[in-house]
Structures are given as structure tokens and as C-alpha cells.
N, C-alpha and C positions, 0 to 999 in steps of 0.2 A: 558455470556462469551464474551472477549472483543478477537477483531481480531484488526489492522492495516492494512488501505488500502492504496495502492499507483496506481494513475491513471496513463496514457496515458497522463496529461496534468501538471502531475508533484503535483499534491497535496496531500497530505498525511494526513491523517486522523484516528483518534480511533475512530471502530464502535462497536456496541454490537449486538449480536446473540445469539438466543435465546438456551438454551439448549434443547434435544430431538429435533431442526428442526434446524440444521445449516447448511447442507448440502442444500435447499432449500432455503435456505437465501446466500449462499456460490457462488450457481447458481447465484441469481440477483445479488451480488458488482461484482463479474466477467464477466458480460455479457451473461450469460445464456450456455447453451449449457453443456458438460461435464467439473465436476472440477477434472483438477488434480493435484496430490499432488506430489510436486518437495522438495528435499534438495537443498537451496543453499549455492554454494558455497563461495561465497562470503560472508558471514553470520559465525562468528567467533565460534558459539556454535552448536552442535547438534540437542539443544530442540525444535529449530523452524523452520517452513516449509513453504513453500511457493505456495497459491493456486491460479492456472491457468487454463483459459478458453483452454481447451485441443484441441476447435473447432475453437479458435482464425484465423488461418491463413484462413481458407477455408470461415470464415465467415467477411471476409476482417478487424477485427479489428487492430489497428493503434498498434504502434511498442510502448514498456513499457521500457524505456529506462533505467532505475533504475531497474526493474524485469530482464533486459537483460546483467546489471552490476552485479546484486546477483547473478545471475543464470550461466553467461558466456557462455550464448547462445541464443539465437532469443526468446524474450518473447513478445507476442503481449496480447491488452486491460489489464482492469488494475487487482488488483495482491491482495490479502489480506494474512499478512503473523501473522501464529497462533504459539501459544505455544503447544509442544506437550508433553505426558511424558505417564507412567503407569497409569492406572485404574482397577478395578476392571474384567473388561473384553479385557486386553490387552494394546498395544497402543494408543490412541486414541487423539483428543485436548484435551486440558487441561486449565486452568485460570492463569495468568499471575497472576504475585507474583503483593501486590499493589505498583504502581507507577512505574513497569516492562514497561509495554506498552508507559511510558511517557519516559523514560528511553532510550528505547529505539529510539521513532520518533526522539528523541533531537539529540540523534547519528546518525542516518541518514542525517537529517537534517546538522548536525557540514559537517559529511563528505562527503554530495551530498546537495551545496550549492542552486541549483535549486529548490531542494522541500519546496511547502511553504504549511500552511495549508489551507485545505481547510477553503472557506471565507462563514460565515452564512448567511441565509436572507439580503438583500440589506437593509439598512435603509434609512429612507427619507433624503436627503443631502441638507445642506441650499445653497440658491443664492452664498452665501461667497467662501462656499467649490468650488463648481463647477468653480468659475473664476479663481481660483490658479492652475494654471500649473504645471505639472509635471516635473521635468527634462529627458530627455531621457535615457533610461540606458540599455546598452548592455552588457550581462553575457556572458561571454569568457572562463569562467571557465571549463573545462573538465570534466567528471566523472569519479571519480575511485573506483574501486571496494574497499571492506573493505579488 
């Protein structure tokens, strides 16, 4: 089952969770403690929901600045947001249609120009790379909700 996660540090990323154990895997991308399960509003469709460390403030994690845009209200650590719909035994998550979860980070991404993805394993970087300077680059850009 694929979820989408967004950090505290702005990266966005598709994870997969396992089915029968996602609530314990839902714990660790959130920081542990209780998940809860929020509609946001900022999110143009009903299907998808968004899962928060319900323990965030009291356990000082840092301010989700994008989860605080969805949500339009104080969302702290970071956020994984799932599809939701019927099953067999009610509501429950659900599997993203294929290329659903691509679909969507792209949309986030277009319209909260700070999320970038998250970056894999560092690889070795030759002498060449490392003497090439960066330009310096200041984002000014605001966030707004969808």
C-alpha cells in the first residue's frame, strides 16, 4: 500500500506500507507516538486523509509547514497522506489508482514550489564536482494552500 510523505524539512516522498501492519509503520514516518487521522482541507477531493503525530506538540516536534497549509491549522513533524475509500469492513485506506500517488506529489510539488524529493544515498562525487560552485538561491516564494 503506497502512502505519500511530507517532512518538516520540506521533502516529499512515495513510501510503501505493508498491509495488515500499517498502523505501526504509520507510527515510525510520523514520529512515533499516536496517529491521527485528519481530513484536509486544503486537499480538493474527499478520498484522501492526512496522518499526524497527534503527540507532535508536547513532544517538541518542529512545525510541517505544507501539513499546516493542507490542514489550515498548526501541524507539527512530518505527515503521510493515504487514499481512503470502502472495503469489505467499512472505511478504511485504500491503494492508490496506478500513477495516483505520482500524480499527485507532481501537484504538490507545481503548487508548493519548496517541496523537493527526497535525495537517495549520497554517491561518491568526483574532485571535478566538488570544486563547481553553486550559485546562491533564495526561495521567496509563499505557500498556498490548494
Amino acid at each position: 500500500m503506497e502512502g505519500i510523505k511530507i517532512t518538516t524539512d520540506n521533502t516529499i516522498e512515495k513510501i510503501e506500507l505493508p498491509f495488515g501492519n500499517v498502523l505501526s509503520e504509520l507510527q515510525k514516518h510520523v514520529g512515533g507516538g499516536f496517529v491521527e487521522r485528519v481530513k484536509p482541507a486544503g486537499l480538493r477531493t474527499t478520498d484522501y486523509v492526512m496522518l499526524v503525530n497527534d503527540n507532535g506538540i508536547s513532544m517538541g516536534l518542529p512545525d510541517n509547514a505544507t501539513g499546516s497549509g493542507l490542514y489550515r491549522h498548526r501541524i507539527v513533524g512530518d505527515i503521510v497522506i493515504m487514499k481512503e475509500g470502502w472495503t469489505r469492513e467499512g472505511v478504511d485506506f485504500v491503494d492508490f489508482k496506478p500513477g495516483e500517488a505520482d500524480r499527485l506529489i507532481e501537484e504538490f510539488r507545481k503548487q508548493m514550489p519548496l517541496l523537493r524529493p527526497k535525495k537517495g544515498p549520497k554517491k561518491q562525487e568526483t574532485k571535478q564536482k566538488e570544486s563547481v560552485k553553486q550559485p546562491h538561491r533564495k526561495d521567496t516564494h509563499q505557500m498556498e494552500p490548494f
